[in-house]
Each structure stands twice: as C-alpha cells, then as structure tokens.
N, C-alpha and C positions, 0 to 999 in steps of 0.2 A: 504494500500500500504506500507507502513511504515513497519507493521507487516513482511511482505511477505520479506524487503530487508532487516531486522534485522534476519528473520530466514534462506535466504540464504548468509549471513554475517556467520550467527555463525555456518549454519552447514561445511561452507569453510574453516574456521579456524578449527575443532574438523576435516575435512578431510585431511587437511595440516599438522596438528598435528599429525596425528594416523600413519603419513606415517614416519617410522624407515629409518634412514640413516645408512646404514650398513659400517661399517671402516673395514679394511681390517686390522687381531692382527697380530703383528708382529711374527715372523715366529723364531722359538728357533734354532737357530744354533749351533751344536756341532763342539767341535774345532777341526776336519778334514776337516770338508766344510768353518772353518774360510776365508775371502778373507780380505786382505787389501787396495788393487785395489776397485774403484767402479764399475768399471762393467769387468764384464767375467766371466768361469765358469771353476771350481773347483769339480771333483771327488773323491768322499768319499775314495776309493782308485784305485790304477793302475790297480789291479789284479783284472776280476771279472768271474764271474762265471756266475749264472744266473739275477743278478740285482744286481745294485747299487745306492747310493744317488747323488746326484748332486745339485751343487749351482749354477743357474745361477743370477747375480745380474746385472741389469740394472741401468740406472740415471731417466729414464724414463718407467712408465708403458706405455705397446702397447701389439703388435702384434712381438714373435720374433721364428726365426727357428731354432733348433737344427737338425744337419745334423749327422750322423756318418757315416765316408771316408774308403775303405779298403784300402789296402796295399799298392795298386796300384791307388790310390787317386779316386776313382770312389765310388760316394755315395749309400750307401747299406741301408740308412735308415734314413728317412725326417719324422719332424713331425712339426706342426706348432702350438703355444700356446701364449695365453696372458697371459703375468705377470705383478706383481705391483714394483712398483721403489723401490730396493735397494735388499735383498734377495729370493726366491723364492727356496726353495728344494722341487726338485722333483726325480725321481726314471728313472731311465735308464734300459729299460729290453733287455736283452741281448739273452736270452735262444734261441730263432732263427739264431744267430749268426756260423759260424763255429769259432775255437781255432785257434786263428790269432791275430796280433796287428792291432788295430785300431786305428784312430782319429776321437774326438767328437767337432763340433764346432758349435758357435752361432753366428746368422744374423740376424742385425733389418731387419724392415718391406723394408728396402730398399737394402738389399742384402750384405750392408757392416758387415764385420766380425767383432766381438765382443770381443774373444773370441776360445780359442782353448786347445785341451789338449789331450795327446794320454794314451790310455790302453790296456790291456793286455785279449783276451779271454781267459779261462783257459779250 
C-alpha cells in the first residue's frame, strides 16, 4: 500500500511539474503606437489604406470590442477580442472599407468606452 501512495505521490508531482505556465512576452512597441495614458487606443497613423497597426492598452486583461463608426456614426464594423493588461498591437484591416473618415473605438466587456480615435480611408 505504501508502495502504491508513494508512486501516485511522485507520478502527481512529475504531472504538476511537466505542466509549463505560459506568461504572456511583453509586446515591443514602436514609438507611433507609444500611449502615455493607461488604457485607450492609438493608430499607427490617420491615413490608411488597406491596414494599419493599433494599440489598444487596457488596466485589465478580459474581453474588449473595437467598433469602427462611419461618418454618420452608424457602426460599419465590430469585432470582439481578449487582450492582456497594458499593451496589445494588433492590425486594423481596412480594404472592405469605402475612402471616407472614420472613427475606431474601444469597449470593455460592459459596453463603457475606453477609448476613441478617428482616421482617414484613402
């Protein structure tokens, strides 16, 4: 008996063990998506064409929506993403769009605004 709770002791620990905690690396920021602010989001530039970089930075990892508004404030394009607390670049594609100004903005899981910022389709 002895035997048997020493071998499911050690094989629980070498299972406990082999299991990797993955940390999420910090994410390399070039100084166009710099933000000072802790949380909102920042466009690599105004002008864009068919894609662009974007920073959105939260206080808190979750669940959050980046919307983009036309002209006439009527949402043309939702998408819903988990990030992790503090920066997060990701890519904004535009090519579907028509050659308009638009606004891009971001909402936690609860609907309140984060976050706001307008650009240019070319």
């Amino acid at each position: 008996m002895k035997k048997i709770f020493t071998l499911v002791f050690v094989t629980a620990i070498l299972v406990g063990c082999s299991k990797e905690d993955i940390l999420p690396t910090p994410q390399v920021v070039s100084e166009e998506l710099k933000m000072t602010s802790s949380v909102g989001i920042k466009l690599q530039t105004p002008f864009v064409t068919s894609e662009v970089a974007m920073n959105v930075k939260t206080e808190t990892a979750g669940s959050v929506t980046i919307k983009i508004f036309d002209i006439a404030n009527r949402v043309v394009s939702k998408e819903t993403m988990n990030v992790v607390t503090g920066d997060n670049i990701l890519k904004v594609y535009t090519s579907a769009l028509p050659s308009s100004a638009y606004r891009i903005g971001l909402f936690d899981s609860n609907g309140n605004q984060l976050g706001i910022t307008d650009f240019n389709k070319l």
